[in-house]
PDB file of N, CA, C and O in Angstrom:
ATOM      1  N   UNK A   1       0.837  -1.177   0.000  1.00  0.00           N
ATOM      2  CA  UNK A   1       0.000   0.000   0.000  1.00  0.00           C
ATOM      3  C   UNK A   1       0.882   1.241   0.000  1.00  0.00           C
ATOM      4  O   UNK A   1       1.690   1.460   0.903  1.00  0.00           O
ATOM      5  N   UNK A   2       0.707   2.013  -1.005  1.00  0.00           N
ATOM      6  CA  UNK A   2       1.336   3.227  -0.964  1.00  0.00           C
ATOM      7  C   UNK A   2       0.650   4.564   0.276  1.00  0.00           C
ATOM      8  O   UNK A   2      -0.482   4.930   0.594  1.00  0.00           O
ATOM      9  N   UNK A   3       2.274   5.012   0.736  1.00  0.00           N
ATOM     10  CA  UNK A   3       1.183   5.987   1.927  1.00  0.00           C
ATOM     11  C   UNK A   3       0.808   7.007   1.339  1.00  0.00           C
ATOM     12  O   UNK A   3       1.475   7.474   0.417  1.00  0.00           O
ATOM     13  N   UNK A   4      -0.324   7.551   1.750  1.00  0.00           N
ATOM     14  CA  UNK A   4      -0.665   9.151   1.534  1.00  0.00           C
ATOM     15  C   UNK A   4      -0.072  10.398   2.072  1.00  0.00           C
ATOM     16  O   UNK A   4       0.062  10.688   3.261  1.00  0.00           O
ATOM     17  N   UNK A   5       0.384  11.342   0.668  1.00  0.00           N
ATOM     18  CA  UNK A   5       1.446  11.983   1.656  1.00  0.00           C
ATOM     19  C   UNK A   5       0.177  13.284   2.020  1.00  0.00           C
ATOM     20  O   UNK A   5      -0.801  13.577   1.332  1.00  0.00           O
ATOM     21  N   UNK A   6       0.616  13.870   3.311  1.00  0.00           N
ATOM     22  CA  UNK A   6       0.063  14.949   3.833  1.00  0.00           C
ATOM     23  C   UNK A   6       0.198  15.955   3.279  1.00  0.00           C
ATOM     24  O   UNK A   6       1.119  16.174   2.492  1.00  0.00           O
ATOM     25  N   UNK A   7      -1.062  17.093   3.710  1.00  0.00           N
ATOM     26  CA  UNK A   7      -1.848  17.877   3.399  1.00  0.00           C
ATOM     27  C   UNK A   7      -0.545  19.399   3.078  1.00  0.00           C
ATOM     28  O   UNK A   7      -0.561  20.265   2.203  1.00  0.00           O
ATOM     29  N   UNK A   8       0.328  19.176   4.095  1.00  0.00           N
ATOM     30  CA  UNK A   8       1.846  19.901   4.605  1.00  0.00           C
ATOM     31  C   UNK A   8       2.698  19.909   3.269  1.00  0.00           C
ATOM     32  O   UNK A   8       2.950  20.974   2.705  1.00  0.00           O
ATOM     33  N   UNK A   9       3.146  18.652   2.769  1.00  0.00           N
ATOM     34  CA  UNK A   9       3.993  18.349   2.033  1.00  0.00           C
ATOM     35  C   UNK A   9       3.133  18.970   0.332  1.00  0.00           C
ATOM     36  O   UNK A   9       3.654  19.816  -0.395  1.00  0.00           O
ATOM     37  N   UNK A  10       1.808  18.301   0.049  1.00  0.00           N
ATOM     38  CA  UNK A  10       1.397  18.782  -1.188  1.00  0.00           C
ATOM     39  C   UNK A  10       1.565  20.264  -0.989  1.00  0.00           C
ATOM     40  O   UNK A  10       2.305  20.769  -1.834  1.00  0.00           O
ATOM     41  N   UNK A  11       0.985  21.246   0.068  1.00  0.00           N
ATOM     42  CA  UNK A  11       0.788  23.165   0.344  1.00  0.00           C
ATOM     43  C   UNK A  11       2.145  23.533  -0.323  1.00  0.00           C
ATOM     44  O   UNK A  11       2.240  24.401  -1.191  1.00  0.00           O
ATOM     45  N   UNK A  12       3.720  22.426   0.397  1.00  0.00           N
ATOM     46  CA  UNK A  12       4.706  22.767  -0.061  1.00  0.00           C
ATOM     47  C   UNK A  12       4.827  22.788  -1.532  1.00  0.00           C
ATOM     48  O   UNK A  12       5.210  23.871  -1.976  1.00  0.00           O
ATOM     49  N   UNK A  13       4.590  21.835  -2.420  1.00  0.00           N
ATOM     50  CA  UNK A  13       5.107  21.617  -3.377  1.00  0.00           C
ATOM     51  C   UNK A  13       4.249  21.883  -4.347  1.00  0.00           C
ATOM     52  O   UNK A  13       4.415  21.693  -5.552  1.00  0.00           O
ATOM     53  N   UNK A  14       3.276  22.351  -3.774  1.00  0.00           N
ATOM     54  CA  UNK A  14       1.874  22.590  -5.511  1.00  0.00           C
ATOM     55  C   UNK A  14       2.620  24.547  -5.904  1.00  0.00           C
ATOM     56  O   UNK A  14       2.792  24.568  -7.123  1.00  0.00           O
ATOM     57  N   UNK A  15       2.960  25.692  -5.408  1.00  0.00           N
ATOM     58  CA  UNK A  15       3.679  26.154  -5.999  1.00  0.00           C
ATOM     59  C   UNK A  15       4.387  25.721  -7.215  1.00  0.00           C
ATOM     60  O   UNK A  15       3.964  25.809  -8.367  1.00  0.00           O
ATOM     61  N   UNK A  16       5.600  25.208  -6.792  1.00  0.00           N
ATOM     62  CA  UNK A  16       6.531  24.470  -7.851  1.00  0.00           C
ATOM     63  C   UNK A  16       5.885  23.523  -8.952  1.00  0.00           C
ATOM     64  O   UNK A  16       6.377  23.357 -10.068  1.00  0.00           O
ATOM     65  N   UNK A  17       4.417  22.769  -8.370  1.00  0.00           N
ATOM     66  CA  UNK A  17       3.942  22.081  -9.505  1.00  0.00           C
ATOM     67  C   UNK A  17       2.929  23.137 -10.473  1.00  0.00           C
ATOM     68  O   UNK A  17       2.769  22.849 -11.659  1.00  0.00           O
ATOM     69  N   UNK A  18       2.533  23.870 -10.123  1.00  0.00           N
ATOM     70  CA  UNK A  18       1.589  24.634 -10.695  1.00  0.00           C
ATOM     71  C   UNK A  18       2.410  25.788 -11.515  1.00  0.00           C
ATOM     72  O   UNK A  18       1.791  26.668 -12.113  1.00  0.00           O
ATOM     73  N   UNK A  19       4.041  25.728 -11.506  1.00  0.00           N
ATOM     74  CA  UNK A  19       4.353  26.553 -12.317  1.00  0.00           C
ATOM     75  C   UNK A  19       5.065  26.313 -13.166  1.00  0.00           C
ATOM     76  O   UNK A  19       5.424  27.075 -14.064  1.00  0.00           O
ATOM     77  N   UNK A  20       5.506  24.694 -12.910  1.00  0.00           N
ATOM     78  CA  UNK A  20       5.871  23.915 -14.008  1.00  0.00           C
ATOM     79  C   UNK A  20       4.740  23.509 -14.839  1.00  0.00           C
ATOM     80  O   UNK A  20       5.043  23.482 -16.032  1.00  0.00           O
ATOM     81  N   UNK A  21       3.782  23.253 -14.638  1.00  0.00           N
ATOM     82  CA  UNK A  21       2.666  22.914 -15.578  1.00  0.00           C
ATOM     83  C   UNK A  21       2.260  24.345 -16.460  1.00  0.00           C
ATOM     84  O   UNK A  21       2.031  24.373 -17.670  1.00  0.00           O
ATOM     85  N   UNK A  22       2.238  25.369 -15.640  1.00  0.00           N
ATOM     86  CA  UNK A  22       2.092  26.786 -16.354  1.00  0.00           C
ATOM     87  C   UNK A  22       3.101  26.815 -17.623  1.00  0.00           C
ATOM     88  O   UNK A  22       2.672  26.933 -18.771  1.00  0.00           O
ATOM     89  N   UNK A  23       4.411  26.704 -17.330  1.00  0.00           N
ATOM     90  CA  UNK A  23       5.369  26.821 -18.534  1.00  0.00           C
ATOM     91  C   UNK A  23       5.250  25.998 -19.459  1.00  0.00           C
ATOM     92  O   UNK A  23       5.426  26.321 -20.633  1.00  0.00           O
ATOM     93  N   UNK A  24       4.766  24.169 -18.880  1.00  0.00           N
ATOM     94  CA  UNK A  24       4.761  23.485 -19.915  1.00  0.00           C
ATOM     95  C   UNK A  24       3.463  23.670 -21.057  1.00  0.00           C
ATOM     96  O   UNK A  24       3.512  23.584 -22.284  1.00  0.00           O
ATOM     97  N   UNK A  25       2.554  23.894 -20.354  1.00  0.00           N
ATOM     98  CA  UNK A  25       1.463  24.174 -21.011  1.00  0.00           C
ATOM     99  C   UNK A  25       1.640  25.280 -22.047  1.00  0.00           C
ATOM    100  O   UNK A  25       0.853  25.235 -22.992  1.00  0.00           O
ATOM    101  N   UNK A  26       2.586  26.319 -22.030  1.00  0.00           N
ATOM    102  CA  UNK A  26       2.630  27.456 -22.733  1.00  0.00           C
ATOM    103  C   UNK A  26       3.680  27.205 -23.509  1.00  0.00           C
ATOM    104  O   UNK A  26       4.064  27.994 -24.373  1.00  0.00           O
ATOM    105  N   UNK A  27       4.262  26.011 -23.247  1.00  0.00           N
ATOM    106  CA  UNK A  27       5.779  25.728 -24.268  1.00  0.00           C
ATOM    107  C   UNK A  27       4.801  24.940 -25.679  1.00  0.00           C
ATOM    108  O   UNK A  27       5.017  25.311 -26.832  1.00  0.00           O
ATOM    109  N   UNK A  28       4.003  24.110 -25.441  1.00  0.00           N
ATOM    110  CA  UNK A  28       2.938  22.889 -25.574  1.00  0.00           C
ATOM    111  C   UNK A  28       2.451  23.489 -26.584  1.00  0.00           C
ATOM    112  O   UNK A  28       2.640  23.288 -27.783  1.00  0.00           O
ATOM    113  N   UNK A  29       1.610  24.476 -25.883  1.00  0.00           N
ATOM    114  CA  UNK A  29       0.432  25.614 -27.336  1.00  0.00           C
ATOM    115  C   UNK A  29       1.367  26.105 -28.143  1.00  0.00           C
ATOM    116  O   UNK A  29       1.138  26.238 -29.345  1.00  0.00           O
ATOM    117  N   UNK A  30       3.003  26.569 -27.378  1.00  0.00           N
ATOM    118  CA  UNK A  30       3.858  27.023 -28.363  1.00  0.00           C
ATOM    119  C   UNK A  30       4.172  26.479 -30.172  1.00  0.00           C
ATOM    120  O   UNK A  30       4.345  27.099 -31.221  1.00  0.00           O
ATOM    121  N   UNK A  31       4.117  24.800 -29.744  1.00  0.00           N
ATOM    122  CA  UNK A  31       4.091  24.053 -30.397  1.00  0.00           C
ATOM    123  C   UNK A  31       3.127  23.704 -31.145  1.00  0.00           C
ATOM    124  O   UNK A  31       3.253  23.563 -32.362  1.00  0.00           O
ATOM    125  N   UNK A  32       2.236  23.555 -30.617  1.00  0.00           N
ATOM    126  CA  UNK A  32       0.900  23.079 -30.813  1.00  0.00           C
ATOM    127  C   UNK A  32       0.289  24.144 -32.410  1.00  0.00           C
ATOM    128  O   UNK A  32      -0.619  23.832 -33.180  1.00  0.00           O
ATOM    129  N   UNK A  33       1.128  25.329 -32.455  1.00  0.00           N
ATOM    130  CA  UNK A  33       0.747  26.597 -33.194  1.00  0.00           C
ATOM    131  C   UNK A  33       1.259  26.105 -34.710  1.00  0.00           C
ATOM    132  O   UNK A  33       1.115  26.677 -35.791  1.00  0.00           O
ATOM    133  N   UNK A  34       1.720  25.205 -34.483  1.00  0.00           N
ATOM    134  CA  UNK A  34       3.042  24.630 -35.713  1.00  0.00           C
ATOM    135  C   UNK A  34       1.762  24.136 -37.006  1.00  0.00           C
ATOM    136  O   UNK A  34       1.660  24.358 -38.212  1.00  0.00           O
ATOM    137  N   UNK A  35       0.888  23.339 -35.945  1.00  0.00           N
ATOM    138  CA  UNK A  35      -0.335  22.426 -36.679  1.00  0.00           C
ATOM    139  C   UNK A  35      -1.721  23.139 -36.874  1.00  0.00           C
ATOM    140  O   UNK A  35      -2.722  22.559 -37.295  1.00  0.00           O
ATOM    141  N   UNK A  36      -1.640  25.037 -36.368  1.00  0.00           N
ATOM    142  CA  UNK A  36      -2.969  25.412 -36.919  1.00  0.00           C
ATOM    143  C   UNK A  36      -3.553  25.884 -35.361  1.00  0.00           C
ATOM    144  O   UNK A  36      -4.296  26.865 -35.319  1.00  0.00           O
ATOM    145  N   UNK A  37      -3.268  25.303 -34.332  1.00  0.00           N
ATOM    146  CA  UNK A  37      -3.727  25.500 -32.477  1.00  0.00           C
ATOM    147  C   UNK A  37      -3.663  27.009 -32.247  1.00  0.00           C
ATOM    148  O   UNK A  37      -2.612  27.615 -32.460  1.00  0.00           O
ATOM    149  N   UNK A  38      -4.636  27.554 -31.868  1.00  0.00           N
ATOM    150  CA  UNK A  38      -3.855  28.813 -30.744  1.00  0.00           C
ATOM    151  C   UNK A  38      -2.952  29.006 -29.882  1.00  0.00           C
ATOM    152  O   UNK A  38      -2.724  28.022 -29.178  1.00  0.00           O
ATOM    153  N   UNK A  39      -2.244  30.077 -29.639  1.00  0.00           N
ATOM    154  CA  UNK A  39      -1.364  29.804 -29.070  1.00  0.00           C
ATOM    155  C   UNK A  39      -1.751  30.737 -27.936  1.00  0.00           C
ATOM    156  O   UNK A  39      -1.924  31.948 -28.072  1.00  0.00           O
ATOM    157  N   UNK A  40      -1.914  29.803 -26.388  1.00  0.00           N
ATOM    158  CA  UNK A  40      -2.282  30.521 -25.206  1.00  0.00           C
ATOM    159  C   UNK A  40      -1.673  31.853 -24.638  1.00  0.00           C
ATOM    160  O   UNK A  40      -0.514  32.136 -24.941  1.00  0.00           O
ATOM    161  N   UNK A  41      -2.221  32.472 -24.031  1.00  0.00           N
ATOM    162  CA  UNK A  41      -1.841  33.859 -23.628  1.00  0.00           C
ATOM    163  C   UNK A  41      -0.891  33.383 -22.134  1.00  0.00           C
ATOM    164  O   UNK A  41      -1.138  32.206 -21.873  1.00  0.00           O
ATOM    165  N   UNK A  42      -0.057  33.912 -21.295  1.00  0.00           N
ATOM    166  CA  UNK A  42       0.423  33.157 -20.173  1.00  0.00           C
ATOM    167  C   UNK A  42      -0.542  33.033 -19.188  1.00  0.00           C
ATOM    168  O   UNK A  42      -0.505  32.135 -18.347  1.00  0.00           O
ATOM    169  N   UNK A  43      -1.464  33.939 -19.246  1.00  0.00           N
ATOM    170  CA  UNK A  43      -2.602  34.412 -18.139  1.00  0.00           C
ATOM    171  C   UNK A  43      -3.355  32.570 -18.808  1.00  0.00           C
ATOM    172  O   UNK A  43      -3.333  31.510 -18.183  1.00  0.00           O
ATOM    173  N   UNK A  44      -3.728  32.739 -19.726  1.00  0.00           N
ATOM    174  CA  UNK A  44      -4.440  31.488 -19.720  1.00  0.00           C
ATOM    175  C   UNK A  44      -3.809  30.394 -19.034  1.00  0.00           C
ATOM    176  O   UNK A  44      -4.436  29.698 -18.236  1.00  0.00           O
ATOM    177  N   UNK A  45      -1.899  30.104 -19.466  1.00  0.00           N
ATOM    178  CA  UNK A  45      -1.182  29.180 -18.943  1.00  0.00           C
ATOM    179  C   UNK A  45      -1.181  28.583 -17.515  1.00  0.00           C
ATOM    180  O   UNK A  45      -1.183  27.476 -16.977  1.00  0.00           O
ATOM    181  N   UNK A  46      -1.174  30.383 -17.060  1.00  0.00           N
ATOM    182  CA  UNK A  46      -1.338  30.356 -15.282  1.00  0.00           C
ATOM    183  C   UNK A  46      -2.313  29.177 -15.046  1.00  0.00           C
ATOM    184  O   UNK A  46      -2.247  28.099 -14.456  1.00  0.00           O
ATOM    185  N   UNK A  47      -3.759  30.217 -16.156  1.00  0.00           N
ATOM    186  CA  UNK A  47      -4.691  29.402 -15.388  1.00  0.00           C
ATOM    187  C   UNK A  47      -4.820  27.944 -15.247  1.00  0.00           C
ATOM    188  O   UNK A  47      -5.059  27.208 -14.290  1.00  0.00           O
ATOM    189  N   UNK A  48      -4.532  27.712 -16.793  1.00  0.00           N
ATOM    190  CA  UNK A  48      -4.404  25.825 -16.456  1.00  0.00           C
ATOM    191  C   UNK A  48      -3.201  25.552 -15.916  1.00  0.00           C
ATOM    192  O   UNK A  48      -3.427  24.382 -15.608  1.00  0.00           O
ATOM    193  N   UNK A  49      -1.924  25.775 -15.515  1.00  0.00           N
ATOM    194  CA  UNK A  49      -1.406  25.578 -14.668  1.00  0.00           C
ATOM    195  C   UNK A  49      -1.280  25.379 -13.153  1.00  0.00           C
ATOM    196  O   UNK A  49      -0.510  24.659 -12.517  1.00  0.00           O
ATOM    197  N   UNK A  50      -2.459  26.395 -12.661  1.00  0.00           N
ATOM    198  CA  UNK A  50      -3.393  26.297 -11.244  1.00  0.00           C
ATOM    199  C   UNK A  50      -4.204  24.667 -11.389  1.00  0.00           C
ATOM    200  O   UNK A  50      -4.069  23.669 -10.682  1.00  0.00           O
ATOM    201  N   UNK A  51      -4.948  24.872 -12.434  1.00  0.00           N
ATOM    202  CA  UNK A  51      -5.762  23.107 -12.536  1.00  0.00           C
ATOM    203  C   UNK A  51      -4.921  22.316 -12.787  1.00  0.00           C
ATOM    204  O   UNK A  51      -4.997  21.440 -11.926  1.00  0.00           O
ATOM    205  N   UNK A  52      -4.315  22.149 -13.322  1.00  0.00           N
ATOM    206  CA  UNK A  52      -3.434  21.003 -13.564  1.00  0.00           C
ATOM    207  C   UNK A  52      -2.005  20.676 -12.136  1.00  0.00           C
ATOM    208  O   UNK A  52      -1.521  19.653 -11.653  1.00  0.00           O
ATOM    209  N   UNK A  53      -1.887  21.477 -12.017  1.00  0.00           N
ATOM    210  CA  UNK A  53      -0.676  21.657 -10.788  1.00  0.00           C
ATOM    211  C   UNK A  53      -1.208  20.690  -9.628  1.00  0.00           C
ATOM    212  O   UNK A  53      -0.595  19.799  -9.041  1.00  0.00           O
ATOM    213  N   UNK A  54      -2.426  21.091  -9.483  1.00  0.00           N
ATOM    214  CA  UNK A  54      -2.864  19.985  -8.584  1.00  0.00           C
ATOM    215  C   UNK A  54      -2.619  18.388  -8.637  1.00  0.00           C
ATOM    216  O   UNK A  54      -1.840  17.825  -7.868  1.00  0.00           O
ATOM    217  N   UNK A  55      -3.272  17.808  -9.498  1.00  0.00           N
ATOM    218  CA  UNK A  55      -3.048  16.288  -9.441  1.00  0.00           C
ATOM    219  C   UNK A  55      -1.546  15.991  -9.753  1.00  0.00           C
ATOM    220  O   UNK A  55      -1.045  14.891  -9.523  1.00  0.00           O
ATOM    221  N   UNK A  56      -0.827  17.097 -10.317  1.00  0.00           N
ATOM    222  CA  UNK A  56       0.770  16.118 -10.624  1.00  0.00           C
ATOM    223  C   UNK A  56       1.546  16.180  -9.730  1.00  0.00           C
ATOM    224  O   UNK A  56       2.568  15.506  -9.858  1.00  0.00           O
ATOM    225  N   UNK A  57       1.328  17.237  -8.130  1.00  0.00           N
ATOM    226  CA  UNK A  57       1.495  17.709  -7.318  1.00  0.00           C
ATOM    227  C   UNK A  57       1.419  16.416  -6.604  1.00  0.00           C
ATOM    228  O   UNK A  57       2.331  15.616  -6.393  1.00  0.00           O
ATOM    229  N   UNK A  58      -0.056  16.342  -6.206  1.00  0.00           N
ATOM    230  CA  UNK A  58      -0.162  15.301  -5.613  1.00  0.00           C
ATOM    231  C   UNK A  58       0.137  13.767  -5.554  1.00  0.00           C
ATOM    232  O   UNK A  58       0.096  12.954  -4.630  1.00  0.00           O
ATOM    233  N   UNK A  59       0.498  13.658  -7.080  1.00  0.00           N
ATOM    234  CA  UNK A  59       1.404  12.640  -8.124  1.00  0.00           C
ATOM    235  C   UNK A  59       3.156  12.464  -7.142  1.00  0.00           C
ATOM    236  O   UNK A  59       3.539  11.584  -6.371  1.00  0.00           O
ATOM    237  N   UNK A  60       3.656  13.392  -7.508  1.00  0.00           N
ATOM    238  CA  UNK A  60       4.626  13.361  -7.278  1.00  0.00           C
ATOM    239  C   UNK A  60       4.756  13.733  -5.806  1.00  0.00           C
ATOM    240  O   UNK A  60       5.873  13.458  -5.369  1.00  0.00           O
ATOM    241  N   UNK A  61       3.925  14.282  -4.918  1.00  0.00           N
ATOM    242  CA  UNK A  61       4.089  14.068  -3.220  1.00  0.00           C
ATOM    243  C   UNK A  61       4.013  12.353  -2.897  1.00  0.00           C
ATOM    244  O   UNK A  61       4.835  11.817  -2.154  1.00  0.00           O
ATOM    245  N   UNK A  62       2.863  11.566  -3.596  1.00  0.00           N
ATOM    246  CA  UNK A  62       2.556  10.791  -3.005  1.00  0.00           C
ATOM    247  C   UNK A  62       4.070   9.680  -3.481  1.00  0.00           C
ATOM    248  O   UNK A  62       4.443   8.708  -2.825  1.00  0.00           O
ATOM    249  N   UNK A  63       4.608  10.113  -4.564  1.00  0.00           N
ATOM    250  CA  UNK A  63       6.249   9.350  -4.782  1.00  0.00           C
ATOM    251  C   UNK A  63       7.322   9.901  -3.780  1.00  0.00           C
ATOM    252  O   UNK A  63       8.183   9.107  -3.402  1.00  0.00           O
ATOM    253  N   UNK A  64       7.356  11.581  -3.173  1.00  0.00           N
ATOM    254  CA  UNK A  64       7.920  11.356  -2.273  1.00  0.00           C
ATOM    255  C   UNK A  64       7.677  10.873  -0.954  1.00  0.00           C
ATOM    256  O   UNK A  64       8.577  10.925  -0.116  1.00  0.00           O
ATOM    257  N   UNK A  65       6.233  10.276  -0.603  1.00  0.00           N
ATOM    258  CA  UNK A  65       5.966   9.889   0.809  1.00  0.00           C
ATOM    259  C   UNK A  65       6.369   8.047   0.609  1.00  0.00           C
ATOM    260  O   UNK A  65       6.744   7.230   1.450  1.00  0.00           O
ATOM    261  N   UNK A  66       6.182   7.950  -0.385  1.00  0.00           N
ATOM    262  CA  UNK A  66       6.704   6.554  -0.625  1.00  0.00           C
ATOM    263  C   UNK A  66       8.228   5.925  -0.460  1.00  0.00           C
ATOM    264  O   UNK A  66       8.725   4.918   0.044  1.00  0.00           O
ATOM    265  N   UNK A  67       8.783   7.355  -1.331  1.00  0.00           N
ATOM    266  CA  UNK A  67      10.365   7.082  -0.545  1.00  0.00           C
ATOM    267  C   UNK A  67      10.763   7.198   0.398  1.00  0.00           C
ATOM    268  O   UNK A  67      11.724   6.538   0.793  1.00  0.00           O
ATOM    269  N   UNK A  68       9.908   8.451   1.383  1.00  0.00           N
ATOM    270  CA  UNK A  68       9.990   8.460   2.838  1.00  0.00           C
ATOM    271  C   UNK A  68      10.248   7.264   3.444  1.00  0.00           C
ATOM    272  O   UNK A  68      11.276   6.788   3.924  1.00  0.00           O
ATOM    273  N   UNK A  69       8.501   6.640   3.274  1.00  0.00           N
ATOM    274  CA  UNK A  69       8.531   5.498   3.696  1.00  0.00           C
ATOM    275  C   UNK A  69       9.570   4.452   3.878  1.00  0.00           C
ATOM    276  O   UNK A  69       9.775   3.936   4.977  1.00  0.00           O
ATOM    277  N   UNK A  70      10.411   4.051   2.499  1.00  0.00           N
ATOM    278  CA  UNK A  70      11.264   3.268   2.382  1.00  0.00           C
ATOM    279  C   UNK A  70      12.255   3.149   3.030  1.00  0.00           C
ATOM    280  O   UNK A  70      12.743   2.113   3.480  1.00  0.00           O
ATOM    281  N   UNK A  71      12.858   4.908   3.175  1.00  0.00           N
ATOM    282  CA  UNK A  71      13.731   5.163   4.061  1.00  0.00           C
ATOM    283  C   UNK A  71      13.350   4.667   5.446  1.00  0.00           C
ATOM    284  O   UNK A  71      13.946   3.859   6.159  1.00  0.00           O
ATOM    285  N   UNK A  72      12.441   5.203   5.625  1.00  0.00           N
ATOM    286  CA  UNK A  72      12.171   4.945   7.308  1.00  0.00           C
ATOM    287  C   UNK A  72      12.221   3.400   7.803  1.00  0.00           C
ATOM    288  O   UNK A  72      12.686   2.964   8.856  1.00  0.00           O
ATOM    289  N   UNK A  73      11.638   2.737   6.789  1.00  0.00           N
ATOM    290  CA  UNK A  73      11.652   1.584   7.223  1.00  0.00           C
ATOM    291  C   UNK A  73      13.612   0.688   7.214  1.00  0.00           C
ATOM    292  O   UNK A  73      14.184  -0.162   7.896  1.00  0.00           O
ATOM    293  N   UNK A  74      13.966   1.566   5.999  1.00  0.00           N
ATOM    294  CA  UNK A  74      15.747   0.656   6.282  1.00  0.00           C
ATOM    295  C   UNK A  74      16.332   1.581   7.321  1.00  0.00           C
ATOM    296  O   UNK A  74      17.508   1.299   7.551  1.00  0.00           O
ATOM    297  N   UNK A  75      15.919   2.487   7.942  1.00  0.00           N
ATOM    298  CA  UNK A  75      16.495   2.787   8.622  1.00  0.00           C
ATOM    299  C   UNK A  75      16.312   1.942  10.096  1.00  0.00           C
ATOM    300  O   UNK A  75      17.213   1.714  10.903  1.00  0.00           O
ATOM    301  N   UNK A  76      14.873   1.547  10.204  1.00  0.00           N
ATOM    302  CA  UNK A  76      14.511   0.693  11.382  1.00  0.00           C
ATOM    303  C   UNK A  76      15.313  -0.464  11.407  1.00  0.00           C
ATOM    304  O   UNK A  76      15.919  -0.913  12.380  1.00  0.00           O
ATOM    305  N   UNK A  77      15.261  -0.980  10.083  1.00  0.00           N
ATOM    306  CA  UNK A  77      16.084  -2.529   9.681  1.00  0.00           C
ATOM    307  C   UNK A  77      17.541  -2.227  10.351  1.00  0.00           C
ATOM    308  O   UNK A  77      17.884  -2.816  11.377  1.00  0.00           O
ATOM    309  N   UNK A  78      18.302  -1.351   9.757  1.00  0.00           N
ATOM    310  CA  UNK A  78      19.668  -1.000  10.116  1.00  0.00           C
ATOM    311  C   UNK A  78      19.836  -1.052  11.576  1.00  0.00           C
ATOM    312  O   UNK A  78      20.610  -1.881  12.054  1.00  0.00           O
ATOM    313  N   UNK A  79      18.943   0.057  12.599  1.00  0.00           N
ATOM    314  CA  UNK A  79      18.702   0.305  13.824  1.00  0.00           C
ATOM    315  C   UNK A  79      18.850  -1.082  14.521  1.00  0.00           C
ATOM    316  O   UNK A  79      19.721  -1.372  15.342  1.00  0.00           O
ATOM    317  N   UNK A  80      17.702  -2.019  13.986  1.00  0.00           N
ATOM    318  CA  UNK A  80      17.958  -3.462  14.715  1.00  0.00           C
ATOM    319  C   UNK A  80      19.158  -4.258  14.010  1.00  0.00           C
ATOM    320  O   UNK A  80      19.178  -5.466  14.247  1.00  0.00           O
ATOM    321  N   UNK A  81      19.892  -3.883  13.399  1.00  0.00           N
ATOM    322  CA  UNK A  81      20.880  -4.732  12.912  1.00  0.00           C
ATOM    323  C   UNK A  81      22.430  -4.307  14.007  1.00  0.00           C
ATOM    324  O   UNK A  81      23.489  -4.930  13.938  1.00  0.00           O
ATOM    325  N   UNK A  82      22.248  -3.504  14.640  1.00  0.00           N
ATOM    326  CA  UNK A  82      23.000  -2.577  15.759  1.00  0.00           C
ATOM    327  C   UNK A  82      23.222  -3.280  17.143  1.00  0.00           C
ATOM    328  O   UNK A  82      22.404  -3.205  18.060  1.00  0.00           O
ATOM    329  N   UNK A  83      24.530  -4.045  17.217  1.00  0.00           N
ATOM    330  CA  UNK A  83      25.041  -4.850  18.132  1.00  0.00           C
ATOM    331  C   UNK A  83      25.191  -3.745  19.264  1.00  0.00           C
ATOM    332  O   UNK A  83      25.393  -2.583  18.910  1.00  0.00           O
ATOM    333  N   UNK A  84      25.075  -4.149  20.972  1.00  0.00           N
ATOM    334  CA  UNK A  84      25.068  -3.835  21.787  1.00  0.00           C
ATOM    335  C   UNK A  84      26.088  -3.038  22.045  1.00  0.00           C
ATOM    336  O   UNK A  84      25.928  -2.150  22.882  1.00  0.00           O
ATOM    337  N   UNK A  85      27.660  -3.227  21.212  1.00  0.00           N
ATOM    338  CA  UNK A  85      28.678  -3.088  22.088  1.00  0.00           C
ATOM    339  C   UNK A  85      29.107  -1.625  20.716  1.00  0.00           C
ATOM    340  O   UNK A  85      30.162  -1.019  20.524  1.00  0.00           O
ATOM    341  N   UNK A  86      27.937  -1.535  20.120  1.00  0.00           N
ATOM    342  CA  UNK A  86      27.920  -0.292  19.139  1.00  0.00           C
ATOM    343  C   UNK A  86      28.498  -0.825  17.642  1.00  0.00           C
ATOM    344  O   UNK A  86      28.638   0.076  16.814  1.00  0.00           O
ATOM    345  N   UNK A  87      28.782  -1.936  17.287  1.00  0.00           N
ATOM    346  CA  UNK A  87      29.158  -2.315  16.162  1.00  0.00           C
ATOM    347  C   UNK A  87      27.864  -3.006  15.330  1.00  0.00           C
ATOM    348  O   UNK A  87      26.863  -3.549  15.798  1.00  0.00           O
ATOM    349  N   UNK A  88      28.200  -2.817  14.112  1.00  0.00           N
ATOM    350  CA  UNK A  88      27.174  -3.301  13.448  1.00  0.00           C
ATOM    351  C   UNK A  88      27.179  -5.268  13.191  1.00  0.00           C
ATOM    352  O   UNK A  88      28.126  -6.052  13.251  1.00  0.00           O
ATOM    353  N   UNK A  89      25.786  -5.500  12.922  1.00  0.00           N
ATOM    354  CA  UNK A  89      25.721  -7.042  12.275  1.00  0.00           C
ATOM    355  C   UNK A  89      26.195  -6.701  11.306  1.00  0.00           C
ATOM    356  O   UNK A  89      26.120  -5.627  10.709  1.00  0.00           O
ATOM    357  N   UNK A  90      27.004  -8.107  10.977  1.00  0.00           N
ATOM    358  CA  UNK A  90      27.541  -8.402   9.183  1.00  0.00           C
ATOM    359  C   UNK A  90      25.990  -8.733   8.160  1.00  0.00           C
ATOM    360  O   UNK A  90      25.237  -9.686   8.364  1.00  0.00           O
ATOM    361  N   UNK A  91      25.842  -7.877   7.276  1.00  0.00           N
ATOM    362  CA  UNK A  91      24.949  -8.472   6.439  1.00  0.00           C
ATOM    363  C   UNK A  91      24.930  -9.727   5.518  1.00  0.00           C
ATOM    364  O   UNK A  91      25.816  -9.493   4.695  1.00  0.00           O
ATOM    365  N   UNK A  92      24.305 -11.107   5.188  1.00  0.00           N
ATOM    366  CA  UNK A  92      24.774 -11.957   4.908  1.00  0.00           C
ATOM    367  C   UNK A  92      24.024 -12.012   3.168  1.00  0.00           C
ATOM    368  O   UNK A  92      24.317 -12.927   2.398  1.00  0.00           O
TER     369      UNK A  92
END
């Protein structure tokens, strides 16, 4: 089961996702102009960059709560692998 990352971590990072989606979206129509498309104003970009920022946001939080996870857990593994006299078990 993948964890859900918190409410904390997405607030952090939907900035940064919502303004990478802004640029890509406006690089996109840039392109998109090649085949006949309009080509978006940035104000429009913003805007789908605000909608879209969300789910890839939350995309990519929920990959970093997953690596969290991973960590946390080899770190527990390691922790009990930690001989009394402060030396580590040999891994086999």
């Amino acid at each position: 089961m993948t964890p859900r990352p918190g409410w904390r971590l997405v607030a952090a990072l939907y900035p940064f996702g919502a303004g990478a989606a802004a640029v890509n979206l406006f690089f996109a129509s840039l392109i998109a102009s090649w085949v006949g498309w309009p080509v978006l104003s940035p104000y429009q970009a913003v805007g789908g960059g605000l909608l879209l920022g969300l789910p890839a946001t939350w995309a990519f939080a929920r990959h970093l709560a997953k690596l969290m996870h991973r960590a946390d857990a080899r770190a527990r593994n390691e922790a009990d692998d930690i001989r009394p006299d402060g030396g580590s078990v040999p891994v086999q």
